[in-house]
N, C-alpha and C positions, 0 to 999 in steps of 0.2 A: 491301524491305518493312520498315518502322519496326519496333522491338520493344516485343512486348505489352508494356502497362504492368500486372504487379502488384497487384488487389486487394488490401488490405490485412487481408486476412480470414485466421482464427485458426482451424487446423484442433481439433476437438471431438476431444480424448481420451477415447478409452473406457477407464472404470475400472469394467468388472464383476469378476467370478470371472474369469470364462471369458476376460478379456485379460488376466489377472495373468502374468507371464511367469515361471515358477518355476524356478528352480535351488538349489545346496547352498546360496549366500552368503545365501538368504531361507528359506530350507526352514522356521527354528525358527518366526519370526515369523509366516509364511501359515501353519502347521500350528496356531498360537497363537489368530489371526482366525477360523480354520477352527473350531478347539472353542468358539466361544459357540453356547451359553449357559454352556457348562460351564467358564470360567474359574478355574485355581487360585489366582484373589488379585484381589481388586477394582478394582484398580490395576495398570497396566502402562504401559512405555514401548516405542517402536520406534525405533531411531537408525541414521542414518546418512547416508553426504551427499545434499545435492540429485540428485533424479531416481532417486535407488535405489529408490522404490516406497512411503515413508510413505504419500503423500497417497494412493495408489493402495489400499493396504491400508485405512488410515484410512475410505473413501469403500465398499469391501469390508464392514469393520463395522457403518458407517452405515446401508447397504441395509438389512442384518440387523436393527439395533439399533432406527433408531430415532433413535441417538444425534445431536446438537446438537453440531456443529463448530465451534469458535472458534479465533481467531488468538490468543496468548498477548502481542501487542504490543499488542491491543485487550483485555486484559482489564480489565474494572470490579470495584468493590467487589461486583458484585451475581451474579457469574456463580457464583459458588459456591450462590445460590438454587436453579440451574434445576436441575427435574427430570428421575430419569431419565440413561439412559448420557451420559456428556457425552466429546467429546475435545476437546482441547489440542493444537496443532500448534507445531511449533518456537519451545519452549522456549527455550532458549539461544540464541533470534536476538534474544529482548525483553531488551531492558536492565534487570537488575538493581532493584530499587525498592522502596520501601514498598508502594506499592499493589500492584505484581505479587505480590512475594513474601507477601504476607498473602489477595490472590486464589486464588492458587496451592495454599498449607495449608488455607486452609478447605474446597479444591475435592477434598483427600487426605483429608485430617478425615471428610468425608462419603459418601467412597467405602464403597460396599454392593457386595454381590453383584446388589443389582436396582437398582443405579443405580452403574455402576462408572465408573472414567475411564482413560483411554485417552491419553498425551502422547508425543510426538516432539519428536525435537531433532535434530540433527546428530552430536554425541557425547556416549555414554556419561552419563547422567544425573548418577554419582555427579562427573564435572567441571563440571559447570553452575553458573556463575555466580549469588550470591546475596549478600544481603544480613543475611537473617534465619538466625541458625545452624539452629534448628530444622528447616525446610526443607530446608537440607544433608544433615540425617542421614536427613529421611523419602526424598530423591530416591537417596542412597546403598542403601538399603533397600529401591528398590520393582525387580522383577521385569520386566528389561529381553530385549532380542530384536535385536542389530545383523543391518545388511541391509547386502550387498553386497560382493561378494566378488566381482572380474569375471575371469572367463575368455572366449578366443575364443566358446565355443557364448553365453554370454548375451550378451555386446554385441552378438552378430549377430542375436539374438532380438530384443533391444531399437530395434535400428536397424529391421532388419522393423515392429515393432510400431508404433514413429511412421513411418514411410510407408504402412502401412496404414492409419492415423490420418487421413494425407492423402491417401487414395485410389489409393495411387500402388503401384507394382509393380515392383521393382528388382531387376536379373542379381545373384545370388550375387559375380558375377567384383565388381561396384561396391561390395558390402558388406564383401568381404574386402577390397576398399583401403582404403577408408574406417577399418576395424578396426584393420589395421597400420598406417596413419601416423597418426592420430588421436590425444589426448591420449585415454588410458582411464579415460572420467569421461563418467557418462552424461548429464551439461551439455554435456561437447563435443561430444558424437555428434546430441544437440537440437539445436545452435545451428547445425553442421553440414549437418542433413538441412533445416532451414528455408532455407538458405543455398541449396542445392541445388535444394528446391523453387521457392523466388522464380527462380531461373538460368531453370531449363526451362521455367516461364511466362512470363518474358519473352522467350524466344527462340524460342517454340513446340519447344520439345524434349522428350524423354523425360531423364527422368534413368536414366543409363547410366555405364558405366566411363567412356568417353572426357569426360561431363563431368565426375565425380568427380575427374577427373585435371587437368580444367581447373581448377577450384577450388583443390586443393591446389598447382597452380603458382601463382596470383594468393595465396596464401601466408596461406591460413586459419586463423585464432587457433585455437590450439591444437593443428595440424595440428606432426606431428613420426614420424620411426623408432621406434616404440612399442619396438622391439625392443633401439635402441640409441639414448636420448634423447642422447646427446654428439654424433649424426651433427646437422652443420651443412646 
């Protein structure tokens, strides 16, 4: 029998409360999301790498707020207008510039308690790329919240969580391999469990240990001894 071909379809992440996956390395940030309205400062940032849970939290406040999501690569002159809670998502991905960096302060400038803003980057705000010194000192000064801190109990939360994503239901015994050879970074564990899901729809299989293992023989980027990254 031929093997199934692959729709090209994009499983729907749920980002309510109720699928935030919590542990110690997020605890300040979701405890942070959690107290609005009651924020101690009108301004805040969330950092850390791809997949640790920005967007997730972000999309968490949003529900709540209200608040108007923009990309910081797509900012105009004009976004510092809109009313009301606004976020900013990864910062430090947008190149440096006159227009960002003047986008950027007037959008701090106007931060209130009933129209606060809400920015993610990858790291640490007070490192973030700028042009305009001003800027520098208000990103060094605003009240941050790093995410991500990974232990065996949250990758194997998070690996659960995108296969529930995709409908799918996987042996403990598959998640704990996946966990130790895997690079531990919640982009490899995504790119991983996509890789996995395409496998079993095209060969009509369950994903299971034995394919996990097929995978990581066929020699999957990122796939390594978590335990002892020199093993060859």
């Amino acid at each position: 029998m031929p093997a199934q071909l692959p729709l090209p379809l994009q499983p729907r992440a749920s980002l309510t409360r109720e699928d935030f996956v919590a542990a110690p390395g997020n605890a300040q940030a979701l405890a942070f999301v959690d107290s609005w309205p009651d924020w101690p400062a009108p301004a805040a940032v969330l950092h850390g790498p791809s997949g640790s849970g920005k967007t997730h939290l972000v999309e968490i406040w949003r529900a709540r707020s209200g608040a108007a999501v923009l990309s910081a690569s797509g900012l105009t002159g004009m976004a510092h207008r809109r009313a009301g809670p606004l976020a900013v998502e990864e910062v430090d991905a947008a190149p440096p510039g006159a227009a960002r960096d003047a986008a950027l302060f007037a959008i701090l400038e106007r931060a209130t308690k009933e129209a606060p803003i809400l920015l993610t980057g990858s790291e640490p705000p007070a490192s973030w790329p700028v042009n305009l010194p001003d800027l520098s000192s208000r990103f060094a000064a605003l009240l941050a919240f790093p995410l991500w801190a990974p232990d065996d109990a949250l990758l194997a939360a998070l690996a659960r969580k995108l296969f529930s994503d995709r409908q799918l239901r996987v042996p403990d015994a598959a998640i704990a391999r996946m966990i130790h050879q895997l690079e531990r970074s919640p982009s490899a564990i995504r790119d991983f469990i996509a890789r996995a899901d395409a496998k079993a729809l095209a060969e009509g299989r369950a994903v299971t240990l034995p394919l996990v293992r097929e995978l990581m023989e066929e020699g999957t980027p990122g796939a390594q001894d978590a335990r002892n990254p020199n093993t060859s």
